[in-house]
C-alpha positions as CSV (number, residue, x, y, z in Angstrom):
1,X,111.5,200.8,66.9
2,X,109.2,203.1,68.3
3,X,110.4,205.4,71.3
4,X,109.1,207.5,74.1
5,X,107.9,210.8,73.2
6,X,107.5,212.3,76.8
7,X,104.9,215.8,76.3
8,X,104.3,215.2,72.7
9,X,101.4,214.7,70.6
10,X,100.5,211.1,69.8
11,X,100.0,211.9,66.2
12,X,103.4,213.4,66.0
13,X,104.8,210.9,68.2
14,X,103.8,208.6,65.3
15,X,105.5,210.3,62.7
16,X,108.2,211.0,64.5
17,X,109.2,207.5,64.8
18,X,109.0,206.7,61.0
19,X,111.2,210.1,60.2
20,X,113.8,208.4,62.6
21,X,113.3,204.8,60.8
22,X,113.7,206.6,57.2
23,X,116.4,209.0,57.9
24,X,119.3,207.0,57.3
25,X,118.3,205.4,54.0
26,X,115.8,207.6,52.8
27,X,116.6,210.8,53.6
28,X,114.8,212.9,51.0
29,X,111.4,211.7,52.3
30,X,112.3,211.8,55.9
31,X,113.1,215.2,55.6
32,X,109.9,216.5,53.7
33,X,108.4,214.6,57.0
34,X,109.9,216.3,59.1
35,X,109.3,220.0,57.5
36,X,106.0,219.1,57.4
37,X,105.9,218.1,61.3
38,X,107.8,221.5,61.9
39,X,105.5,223.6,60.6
40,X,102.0,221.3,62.4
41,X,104.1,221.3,65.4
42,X,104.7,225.5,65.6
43,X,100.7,225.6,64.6
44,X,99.9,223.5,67.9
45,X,102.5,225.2,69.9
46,X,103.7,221.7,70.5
47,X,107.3,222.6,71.5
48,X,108.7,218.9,72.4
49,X,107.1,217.9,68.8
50,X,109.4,220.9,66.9
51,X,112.4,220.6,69.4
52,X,112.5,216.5,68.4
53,X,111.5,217.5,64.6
54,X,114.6,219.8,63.9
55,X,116.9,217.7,65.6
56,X,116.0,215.6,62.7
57,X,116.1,217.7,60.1
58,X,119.5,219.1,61.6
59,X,120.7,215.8,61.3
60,X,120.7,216.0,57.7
61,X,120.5,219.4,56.9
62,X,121.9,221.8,58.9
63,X,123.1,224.2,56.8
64,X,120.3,224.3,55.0
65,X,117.9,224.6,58.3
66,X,120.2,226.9,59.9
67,X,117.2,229.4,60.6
68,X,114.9,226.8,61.7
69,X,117.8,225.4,64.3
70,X,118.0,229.0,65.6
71,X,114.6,229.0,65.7
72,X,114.2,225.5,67.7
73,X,117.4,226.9,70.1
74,X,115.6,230.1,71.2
75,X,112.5,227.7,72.1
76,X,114.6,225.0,74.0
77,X,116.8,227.8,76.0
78,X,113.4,230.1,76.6
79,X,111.5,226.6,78.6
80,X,114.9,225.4,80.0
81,X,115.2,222.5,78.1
82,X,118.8,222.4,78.3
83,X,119.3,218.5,77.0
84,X,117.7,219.9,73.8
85,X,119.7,223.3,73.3
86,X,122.5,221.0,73.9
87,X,122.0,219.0,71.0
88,X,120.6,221.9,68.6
89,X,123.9,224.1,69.4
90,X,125.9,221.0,68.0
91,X,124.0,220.6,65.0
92,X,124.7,224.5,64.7
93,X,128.2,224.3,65.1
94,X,128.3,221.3,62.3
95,X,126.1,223.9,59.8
96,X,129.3,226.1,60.2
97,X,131.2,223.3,59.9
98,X,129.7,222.4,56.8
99,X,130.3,225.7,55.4
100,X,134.0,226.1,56.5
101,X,133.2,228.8,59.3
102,X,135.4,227.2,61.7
103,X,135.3,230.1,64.5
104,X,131.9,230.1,64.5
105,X,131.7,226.0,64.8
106,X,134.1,226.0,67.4
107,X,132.2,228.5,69.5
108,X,129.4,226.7,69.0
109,X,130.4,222.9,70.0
110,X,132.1,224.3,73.1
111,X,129.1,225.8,73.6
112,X,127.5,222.4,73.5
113,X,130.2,220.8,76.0
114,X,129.4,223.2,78.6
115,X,125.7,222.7,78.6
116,X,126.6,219.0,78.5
117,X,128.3,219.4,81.6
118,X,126.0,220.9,83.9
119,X,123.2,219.0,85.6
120,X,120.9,217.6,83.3
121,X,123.2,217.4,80.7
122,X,124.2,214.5,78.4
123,X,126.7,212.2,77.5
124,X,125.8,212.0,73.8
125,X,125.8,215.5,73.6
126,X,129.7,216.1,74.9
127,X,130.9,213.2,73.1
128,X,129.1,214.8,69.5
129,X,130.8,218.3,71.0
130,X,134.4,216.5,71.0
131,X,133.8,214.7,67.5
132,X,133.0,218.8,66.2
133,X,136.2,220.0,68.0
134,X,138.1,216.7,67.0
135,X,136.7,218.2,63.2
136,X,137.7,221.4,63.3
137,X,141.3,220.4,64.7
138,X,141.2,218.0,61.8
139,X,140.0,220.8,58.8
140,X,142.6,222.7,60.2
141,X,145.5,220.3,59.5
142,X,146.3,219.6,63.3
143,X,145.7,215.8,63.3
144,X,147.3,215.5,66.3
145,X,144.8,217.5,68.4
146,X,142.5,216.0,66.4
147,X,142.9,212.4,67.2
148,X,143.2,213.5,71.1
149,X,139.4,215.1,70.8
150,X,138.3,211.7,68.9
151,X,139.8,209.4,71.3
152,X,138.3,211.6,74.2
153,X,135.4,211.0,72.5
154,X,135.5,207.2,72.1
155,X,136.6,206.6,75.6
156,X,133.2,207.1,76.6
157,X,130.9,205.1,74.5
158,X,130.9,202.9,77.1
159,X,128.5,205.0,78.3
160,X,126.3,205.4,75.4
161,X,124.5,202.1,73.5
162,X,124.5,203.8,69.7
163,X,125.9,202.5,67.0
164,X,125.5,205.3,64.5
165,X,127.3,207.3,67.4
166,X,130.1,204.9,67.2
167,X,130.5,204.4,63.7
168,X,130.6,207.9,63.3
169,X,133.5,208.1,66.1
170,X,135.8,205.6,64.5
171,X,135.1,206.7,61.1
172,X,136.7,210.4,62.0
173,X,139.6,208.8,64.7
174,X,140.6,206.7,61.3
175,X,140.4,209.3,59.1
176,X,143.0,211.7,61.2
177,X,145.3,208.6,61.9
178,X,145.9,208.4,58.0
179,X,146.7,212.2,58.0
180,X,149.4,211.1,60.6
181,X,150.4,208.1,58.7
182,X,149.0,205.0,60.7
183,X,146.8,203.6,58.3
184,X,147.2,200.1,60.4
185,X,145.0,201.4,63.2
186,X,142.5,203.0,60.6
187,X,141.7,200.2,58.8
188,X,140.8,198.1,62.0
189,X,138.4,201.2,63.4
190,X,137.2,201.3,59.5
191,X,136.3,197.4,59.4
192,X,134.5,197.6,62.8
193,X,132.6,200.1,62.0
194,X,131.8,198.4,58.9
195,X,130.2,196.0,61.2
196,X,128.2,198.4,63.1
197,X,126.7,200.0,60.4
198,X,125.8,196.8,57.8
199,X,124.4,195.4,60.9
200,X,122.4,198.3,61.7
201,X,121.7,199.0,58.1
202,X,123.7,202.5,59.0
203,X,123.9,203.1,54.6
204,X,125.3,206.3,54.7
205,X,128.3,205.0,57.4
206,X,128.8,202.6,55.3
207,X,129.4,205.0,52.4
208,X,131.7,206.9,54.3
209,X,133.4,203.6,55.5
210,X,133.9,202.3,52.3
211,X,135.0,205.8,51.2
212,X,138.0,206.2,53.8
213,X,138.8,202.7,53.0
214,X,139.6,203.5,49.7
215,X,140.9,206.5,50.5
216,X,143.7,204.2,52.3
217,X,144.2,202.0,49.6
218,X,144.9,204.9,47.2
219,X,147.9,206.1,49.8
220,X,149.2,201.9,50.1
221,X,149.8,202.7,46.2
222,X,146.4,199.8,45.5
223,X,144.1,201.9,42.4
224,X,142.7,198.5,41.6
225,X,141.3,198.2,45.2
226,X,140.8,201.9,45.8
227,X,139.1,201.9,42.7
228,X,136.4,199.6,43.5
229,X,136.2,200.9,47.1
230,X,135.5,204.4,45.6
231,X,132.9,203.5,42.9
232,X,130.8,201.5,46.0
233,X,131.1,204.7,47.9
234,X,130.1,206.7,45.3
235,X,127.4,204.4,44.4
236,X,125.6,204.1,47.7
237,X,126.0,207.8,48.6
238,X,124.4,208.9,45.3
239,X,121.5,206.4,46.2
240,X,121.0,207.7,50.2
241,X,121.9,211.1,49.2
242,X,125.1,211.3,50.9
243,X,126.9,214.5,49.3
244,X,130.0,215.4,51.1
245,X,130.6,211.4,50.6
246,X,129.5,211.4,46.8
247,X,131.5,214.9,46.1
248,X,135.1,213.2,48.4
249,X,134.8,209.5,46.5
250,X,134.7,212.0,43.5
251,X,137.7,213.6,44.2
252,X,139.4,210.3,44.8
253,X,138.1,209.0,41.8
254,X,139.9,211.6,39.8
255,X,142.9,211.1,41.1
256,X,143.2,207.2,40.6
257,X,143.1,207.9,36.9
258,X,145.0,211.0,37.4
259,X,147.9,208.4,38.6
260,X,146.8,206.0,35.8
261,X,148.2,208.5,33.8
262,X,144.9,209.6,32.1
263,X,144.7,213.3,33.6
264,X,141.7,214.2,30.7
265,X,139.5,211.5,32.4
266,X,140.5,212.8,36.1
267,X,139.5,216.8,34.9
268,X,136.1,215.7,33.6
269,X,135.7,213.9,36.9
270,X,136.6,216.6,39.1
271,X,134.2,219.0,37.4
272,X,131.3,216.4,38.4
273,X,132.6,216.7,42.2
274,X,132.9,221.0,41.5
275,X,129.1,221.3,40.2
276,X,127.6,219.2,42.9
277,X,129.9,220.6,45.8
278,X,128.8,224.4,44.2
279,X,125.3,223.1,45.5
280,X,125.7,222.7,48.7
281,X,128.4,225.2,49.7
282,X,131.1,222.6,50.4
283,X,134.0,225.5,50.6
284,X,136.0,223.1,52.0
285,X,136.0,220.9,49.7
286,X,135.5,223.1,46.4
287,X,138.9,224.7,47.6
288,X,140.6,221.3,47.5
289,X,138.6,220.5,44.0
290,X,139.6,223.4,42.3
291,X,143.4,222.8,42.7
292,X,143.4,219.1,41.6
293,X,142.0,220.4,38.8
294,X,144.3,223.3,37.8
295,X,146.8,220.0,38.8
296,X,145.0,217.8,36.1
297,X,144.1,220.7,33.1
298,X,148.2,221.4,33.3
299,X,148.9,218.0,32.6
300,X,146.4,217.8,30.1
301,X,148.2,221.1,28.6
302,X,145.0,223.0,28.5
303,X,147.2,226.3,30.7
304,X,144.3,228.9,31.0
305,X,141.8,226.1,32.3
306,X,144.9,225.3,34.8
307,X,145.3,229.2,36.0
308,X,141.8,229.3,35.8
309,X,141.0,226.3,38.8
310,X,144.2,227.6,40.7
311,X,142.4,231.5,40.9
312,X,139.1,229.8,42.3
313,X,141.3,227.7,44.4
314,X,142.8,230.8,45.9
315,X,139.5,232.4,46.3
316,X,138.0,229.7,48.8
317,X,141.8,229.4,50.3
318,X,141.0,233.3,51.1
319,X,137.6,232.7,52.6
320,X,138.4,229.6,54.5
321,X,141.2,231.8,55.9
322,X,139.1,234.4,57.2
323,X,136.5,232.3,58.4
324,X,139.1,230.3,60.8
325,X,140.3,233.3,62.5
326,X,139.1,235.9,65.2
327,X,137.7,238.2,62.4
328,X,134.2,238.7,60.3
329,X,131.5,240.5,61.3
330,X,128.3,238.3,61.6
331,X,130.6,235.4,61.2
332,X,133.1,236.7,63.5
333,X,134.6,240.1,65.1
334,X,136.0,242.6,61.9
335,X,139.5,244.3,63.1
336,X,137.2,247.4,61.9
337,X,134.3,246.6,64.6
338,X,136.9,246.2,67.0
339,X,138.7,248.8,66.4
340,X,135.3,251.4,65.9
341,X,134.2,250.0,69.6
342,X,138.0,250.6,71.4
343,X,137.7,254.1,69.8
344,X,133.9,254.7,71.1
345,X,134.7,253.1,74.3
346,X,137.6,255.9,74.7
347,X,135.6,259.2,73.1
348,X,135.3,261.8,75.2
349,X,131.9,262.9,74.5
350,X,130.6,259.8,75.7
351,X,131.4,262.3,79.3
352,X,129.4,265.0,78.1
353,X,127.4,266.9,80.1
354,X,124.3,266.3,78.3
355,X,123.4,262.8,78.3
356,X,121.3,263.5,74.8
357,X,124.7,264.1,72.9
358,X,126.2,261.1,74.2
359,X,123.4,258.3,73.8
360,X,123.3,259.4,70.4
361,X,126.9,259.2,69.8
362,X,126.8,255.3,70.7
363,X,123.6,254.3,68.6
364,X,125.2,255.6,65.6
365,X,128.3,253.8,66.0
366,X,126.3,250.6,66.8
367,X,124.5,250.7,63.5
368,X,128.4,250.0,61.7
369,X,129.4,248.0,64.5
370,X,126.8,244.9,64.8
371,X,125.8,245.7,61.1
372,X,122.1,246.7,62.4
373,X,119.1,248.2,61.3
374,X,118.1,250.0,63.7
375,X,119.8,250.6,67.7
376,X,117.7,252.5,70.2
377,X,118.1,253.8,73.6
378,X,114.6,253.3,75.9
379,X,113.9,254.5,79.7
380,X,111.9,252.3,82.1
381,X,109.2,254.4,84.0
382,X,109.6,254.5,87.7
383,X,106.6,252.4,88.0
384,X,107.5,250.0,85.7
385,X,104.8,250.3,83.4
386,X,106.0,251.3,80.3
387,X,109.3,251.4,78.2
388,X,109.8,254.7,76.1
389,X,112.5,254.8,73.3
390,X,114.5,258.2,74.3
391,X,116.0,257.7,71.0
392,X,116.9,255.9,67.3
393,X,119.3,255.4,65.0
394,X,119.7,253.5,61.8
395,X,118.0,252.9,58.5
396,X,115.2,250.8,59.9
397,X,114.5,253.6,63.1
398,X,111.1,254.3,63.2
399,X,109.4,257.5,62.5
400,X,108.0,258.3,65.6
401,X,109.5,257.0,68.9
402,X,107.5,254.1,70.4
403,X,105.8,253.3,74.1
404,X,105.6,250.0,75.2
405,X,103.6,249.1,77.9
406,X,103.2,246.2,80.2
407,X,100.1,245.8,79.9
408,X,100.2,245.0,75.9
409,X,103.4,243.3,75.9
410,X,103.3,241.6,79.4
411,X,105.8,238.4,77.7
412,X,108.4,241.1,76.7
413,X,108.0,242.7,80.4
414,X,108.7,239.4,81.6
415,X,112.3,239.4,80.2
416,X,112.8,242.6,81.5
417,X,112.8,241.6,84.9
418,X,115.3,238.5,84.3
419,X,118.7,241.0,83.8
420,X,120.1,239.0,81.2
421,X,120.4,240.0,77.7
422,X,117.2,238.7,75.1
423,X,118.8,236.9,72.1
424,X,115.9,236.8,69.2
425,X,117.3,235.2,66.0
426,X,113.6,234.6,65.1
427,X,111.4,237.5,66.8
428,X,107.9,236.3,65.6
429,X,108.2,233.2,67.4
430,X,110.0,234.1,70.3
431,X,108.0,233.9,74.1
432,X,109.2,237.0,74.9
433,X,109.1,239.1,71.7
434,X,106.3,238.0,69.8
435,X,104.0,239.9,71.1
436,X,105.9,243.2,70.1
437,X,106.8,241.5,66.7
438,X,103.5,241.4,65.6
439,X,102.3,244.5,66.7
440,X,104.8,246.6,66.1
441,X,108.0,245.3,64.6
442,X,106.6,243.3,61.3
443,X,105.5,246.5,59.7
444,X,108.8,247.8,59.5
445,X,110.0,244.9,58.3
446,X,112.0,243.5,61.7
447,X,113.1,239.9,62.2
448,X,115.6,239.3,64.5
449,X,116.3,241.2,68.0
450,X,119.2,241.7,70.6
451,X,117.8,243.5,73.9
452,X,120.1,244.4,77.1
453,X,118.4,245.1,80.5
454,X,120.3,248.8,81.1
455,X,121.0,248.1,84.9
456,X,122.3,250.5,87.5
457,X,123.0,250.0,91.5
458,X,121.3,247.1,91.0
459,X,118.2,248.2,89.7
460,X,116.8,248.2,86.2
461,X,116.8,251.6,84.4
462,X,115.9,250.4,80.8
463,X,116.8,248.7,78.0
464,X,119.5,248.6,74.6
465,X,117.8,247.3,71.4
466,X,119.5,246.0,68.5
467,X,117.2,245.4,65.5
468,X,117.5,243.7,61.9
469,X,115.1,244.2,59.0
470,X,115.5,241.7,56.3
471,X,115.7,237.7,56.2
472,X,116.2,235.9,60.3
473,X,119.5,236.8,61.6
474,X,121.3,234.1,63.6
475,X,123.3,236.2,66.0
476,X,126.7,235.0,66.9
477,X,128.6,235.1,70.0
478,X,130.5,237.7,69.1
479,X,127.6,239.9,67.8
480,X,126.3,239.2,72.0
481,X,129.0,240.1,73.0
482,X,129.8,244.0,71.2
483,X,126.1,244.0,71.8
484,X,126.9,243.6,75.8
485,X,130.1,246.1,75.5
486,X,127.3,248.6,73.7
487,X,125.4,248.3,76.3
488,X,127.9,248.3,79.3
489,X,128.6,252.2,77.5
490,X,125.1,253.4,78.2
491,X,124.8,252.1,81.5
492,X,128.1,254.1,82.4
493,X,126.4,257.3,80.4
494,X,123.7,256.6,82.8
495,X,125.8,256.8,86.1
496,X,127.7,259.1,85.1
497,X,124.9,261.3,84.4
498,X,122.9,260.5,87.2
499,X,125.7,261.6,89.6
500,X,126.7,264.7,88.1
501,X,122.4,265.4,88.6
502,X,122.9,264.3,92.5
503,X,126.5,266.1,93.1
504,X,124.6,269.0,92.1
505,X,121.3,268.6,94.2
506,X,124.0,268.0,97.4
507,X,125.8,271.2,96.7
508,X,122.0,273.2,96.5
509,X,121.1,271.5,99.9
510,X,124.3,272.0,101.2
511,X,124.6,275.7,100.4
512,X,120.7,275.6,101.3
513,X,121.4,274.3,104.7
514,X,124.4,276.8,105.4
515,X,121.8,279.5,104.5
516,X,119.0,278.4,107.0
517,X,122.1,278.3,109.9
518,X,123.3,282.0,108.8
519,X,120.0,283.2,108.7
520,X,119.4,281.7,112.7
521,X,122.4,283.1,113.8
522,X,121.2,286.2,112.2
523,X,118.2,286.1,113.9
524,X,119.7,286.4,117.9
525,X,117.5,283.5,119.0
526,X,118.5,281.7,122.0
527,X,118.3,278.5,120.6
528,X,119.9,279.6,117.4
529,X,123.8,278.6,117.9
530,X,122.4,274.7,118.8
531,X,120.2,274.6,115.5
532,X,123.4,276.3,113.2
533,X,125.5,273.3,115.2
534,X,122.9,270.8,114.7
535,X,122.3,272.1,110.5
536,X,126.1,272.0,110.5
537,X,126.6,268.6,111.3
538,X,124.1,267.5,109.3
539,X,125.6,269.5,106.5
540,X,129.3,267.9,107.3
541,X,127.9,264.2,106.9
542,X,125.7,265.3,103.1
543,X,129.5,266.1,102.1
544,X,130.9,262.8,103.7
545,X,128.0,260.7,102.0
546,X,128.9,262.5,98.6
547,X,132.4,262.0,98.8
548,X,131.7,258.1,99.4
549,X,129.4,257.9,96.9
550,X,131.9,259.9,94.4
551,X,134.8,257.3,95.8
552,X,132.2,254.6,94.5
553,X,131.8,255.8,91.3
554,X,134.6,257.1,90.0
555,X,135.4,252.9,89.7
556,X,132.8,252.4,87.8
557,X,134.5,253.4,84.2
558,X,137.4,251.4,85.1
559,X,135.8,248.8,86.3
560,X,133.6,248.7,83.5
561,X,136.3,248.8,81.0
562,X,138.2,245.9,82.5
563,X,135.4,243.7,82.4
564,X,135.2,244.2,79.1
565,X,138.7,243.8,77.7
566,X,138.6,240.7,80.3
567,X,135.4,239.4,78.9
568,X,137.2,239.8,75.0
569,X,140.6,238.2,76.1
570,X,138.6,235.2,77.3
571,X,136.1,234.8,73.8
572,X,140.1,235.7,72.1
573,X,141.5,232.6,74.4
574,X,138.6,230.6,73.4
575,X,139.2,230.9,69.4
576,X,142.8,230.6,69.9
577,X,142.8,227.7,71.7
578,X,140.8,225.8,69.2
579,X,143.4,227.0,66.2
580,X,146.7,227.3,67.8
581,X,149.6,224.6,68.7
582,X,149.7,226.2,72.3
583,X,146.8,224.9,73.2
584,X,148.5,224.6,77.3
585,X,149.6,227.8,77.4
586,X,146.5,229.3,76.2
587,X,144.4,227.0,78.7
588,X,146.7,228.7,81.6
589,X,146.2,232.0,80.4
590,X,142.6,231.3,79.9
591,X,142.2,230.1,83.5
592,X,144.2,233.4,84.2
593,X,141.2,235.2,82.6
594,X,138.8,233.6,84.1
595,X,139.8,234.5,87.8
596,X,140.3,238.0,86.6
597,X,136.3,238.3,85.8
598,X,135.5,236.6,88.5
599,X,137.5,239.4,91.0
600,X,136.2,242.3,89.0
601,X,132.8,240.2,89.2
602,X,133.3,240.3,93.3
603,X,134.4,244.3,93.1
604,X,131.3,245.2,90.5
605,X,128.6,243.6,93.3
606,X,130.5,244.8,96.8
607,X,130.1,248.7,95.5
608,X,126.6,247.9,94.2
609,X,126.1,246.8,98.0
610,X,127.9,249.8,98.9
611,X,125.2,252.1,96.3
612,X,122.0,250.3,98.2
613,X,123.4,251.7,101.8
614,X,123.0,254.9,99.8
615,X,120.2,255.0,97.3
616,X,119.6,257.2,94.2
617,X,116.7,258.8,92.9
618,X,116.3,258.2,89.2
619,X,116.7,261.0,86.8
């Protein structure tokens, strides 16, 4: 059926629509389509065409297209097309999914139920959101939580008119009531979406239908029945492609003849399911294959094959581990990076009276912290005309310290003025950095960018940039967030330093002004003792307006620094919440959290009102 394509070329429009016809059952072809329609689209900076395009592609590919979903979700959140970022942030979230990086895919689908949310957003998006969480939950043996996320989900299809949607819905809810032993219920959600999906010609559903159907007839004790349902799984998924089903009907495969007693035949089948599960990164699942089949090579007697499948077992155990918790650089936040940016945060040098020694002190440290090339430190011109790197650090840091102007980067400029931070994964074809990519970042090799606006009594002062050299970074939410803590440090260098400049102008105007009144006393004019008293007062309210202004600022560091560890206890609630049993009490103390930033958010802009009664000259 062909669909509206609202801003989009006709051409593509066109091939669009037969991408979305072939996907299901001809996936191979529909995605060569749609890489194809990627790459014309990004050549006619048609953005609709490549937003709809990788939405496609993600459907099928995610992990594989990670970059290019990056890519598309830099585009859709740079023109505001929040329906779109929606969507691409799930199909994100299920790339990490895919790859058992549950942190990062819960971040990521919560991500796409708050856009969902807010006005605009849709339906279809929050219910995919709940299915990721619903996931996750499930990956992570909580089937309880898990069937409350699908059921969440479901209740609202009433509100959507999709049947892959809904196959896809009942397929999970079923698979998580078998976990908790109410194979009844499964097998009616199973058999209607069995329906959906042969009526809709929904092949690779059906796969998985037929799949979990056996799945259930292995646990009722049936191999004859399980054994058929399995091979027809098997069968159509090989056909679509439909890997995670073909590499899970394998696994059940093997362990039908593993109970028929023949555990030779259930090792050779398991291998099949370990080489084509080694394609695609299933860690998940190749954790799960390798200990049925240290299971099967011990029955078989063959005891170094055995120990051999349990030590890869325990390998993916271990990664799977540390993906699902609050650690992992790039992945996640490292105890290490943590630990490197509390100690930073508290050095004492970061008070030093040169502000030099101090800046550089924090771009080292970010260089082991975010795992960067290259961090630099740049000043904003009073007239706004030029950004000047003050100074470098890292492997990647350029040779001589760079000058960009408005004039030749007016799209990076642009940002600049917005206050919020600039996440690049792909710099060369981001509207506000690819400018500077291609003339000056692709010669040192540059990919992917973080920037901060460096802010201070409201007014913007400079920047923070984070650089990576190499293949496209996909920054993570918790390599924005150190990057935000980073930057949060310089901005209080900044202050800091730009007070200790004023205190010291005061006390030479101050002593100057005591001077001049001396000097008229000295002098025996008549009018003399009403100048000194005039020179005087005006002296008295220089030291009331520095002792406010001091008063002001000597919040800032602690202000500063509970914003922070607020800011990391609420991304800590987040992950927690999404692995733990306490999933109430986290919400509370999460909602806790949450009116905590908002308070220090109501202190941070009454004393910048309080700075503008008084304002600064830049240093």
């Amino acid at each position: 059926m062909t669909q509206k394509h609202d801003g989009i070329l006709a051409a593509h429009a066109a091939e669009l629509d037969v991408i979305r016809q072939r996907i299901n059952n001809h996936k191979e072809d529909a995605m060569e389509r749609c890489e194809r329609l990627i790459r014309s689209a990004r050549a006619a900076h048609d953005t609709a065409t490549q937003l709809a395009a990788t939405e496609l592609y993600g459907l099928v590919k995610n992990y594989e297209g990670r970059n290019l979903l990056f890519e598309a979700m830099q585009l859709a959140e740079s023109t505001h097309a929040f329906a779109a970022e929606a969507r691409l942030v799930e199909q994100i979230a299920r790339s990490y999914y895919t790859t058992g990086e549950y942190r990062l895919a819960t971040q990521f689908w919560t991500r796409c139920i708050e856009l969902s949310e807010q006005p605009g957003g849709e339906v279809k998006s929050w219910i995919y959101g709940k299915v990721g969480l619903g996931q996750v939950y499930d990956a992570l043996g909580n089937h309880e939580q898990a069937v409350v996320h699908h059921r969440a989900a479901l209740s609202r299809m009433g509100e959507q008119n999709d049947p892959y949607l809904a196959a896809k819905i009942r397929i999970n809810l079923a698979a998580n009531l078998v976990q908790l032993g109410d194979r009844i219920e499964a097998r009616v959600l199973l058999s209607e979406a069995l329906v959906v999906c042969l009526e809709h010609r929904l092949l690779d559903y059906v796969a998985e239908a037929r799949f979990r159907l056996g799945e259930i007839s292995l646990s009722d004790g049936d191999l004859a029945q399980a054994s058929s349902e399995l091979a027809e799984a098997r069968q159509l998924a090989q056909a679509i492609p439909y890997h995670w089903v073909e590499v899970s009907a394998i696994a059940l495969q093997a362990e039908v003849n593993a109970r028929l007693d023949n555990p030779q035949r259930a090792l050779a089948i398991v291998c099949e399911g370990i080489a084509l599960a080694e394609e695609s990164d299933y860690q998940h699942l190749l954790q799960r294959l390798h200990a049925a089949a240290a299971r099967y090579a011990d029955a078989s007697g063959d005891v170094a094959l055995a120990y051999a499948h349990l030590q890869q077992h325990v390998r993916y155990q271990g990664q799977l581990g540390r993906a699902a918790q609050p650690a992992g650089q790039s992945d996640a936040l490292r105890p290490s990076a943590s630990r490197r940016m509390a100690e930073l945060a508290a050095n004492p040098l970061l008070d030093a009276a040169e502000l030099d020694v101090a800046r550089t002190l924090v771009l080292n440290e970010a260089v082991p912290i975010l795992g960067a090339s290259c961090t630099s430190a740049w000043v904003l011109e009073e007239d706004g005309a030029a950004l000047r790197c003050k100074a470098a650090c890292g492997p990647a840091a350029p040779e001589v310290l760079p000058v960009w102007t408005r004039a030749a980067f007016p799209a990076f400029f642009d940002w600049l003025q917005q206050a919020k931070p600039l996440i690049a994964h792909d710099a060369l074809h981001h509207r506000h950095t690819w400018e500077v990519a291609n003339a000056q970042l692709k010669m040192r090799g540059i990919a992917s960018l973080m920037a901060w606006p460096i802010r201070i009594a409201g007014s913007n002062r400079g920047m923070l940039l984070i650089e990576h050299r190499g293949n496209q970074r996909n920054w993570t939410p918790d390599d924005v967030m150190l990057g935000g803590m980073l930057a949060d440090l310089i901005a209080r260098m900044r202050s800091q330093h730009e007070r200790r400049s004023l205190s010291q102008a005061f006390g030479e105007l101050t002593q100057a002004l005591a001077d001049a009144s001396n000097a008229l006393l000295a002098a025996g004019s008549p009018d003399a003792p009403a100048v000194a008293l005039r020179l005087a007062g005006g002296r008295e309210l220089l030291e009331i307006r520095q002792y406010l202004i001091g008063l002001a600022g000597s919040l800032d560091e602690p202000l500063a620094s509970a914003q922070g560890q607020a800011r990391s206890l609420d991304v800590g609630l987040q992950s927690l919440g999404a692995a733990s049993d306490f999933t109430s009490i986290v919400a509370g103390c999460q909602a806790d959290s949450q009116r905590v930033l908002v308070r220090l958010d109501q202190i941070a802009r009454a004393l910048a009102e309080f700075r503008d009664l008084f304002p600064q000259s830049q240093s």
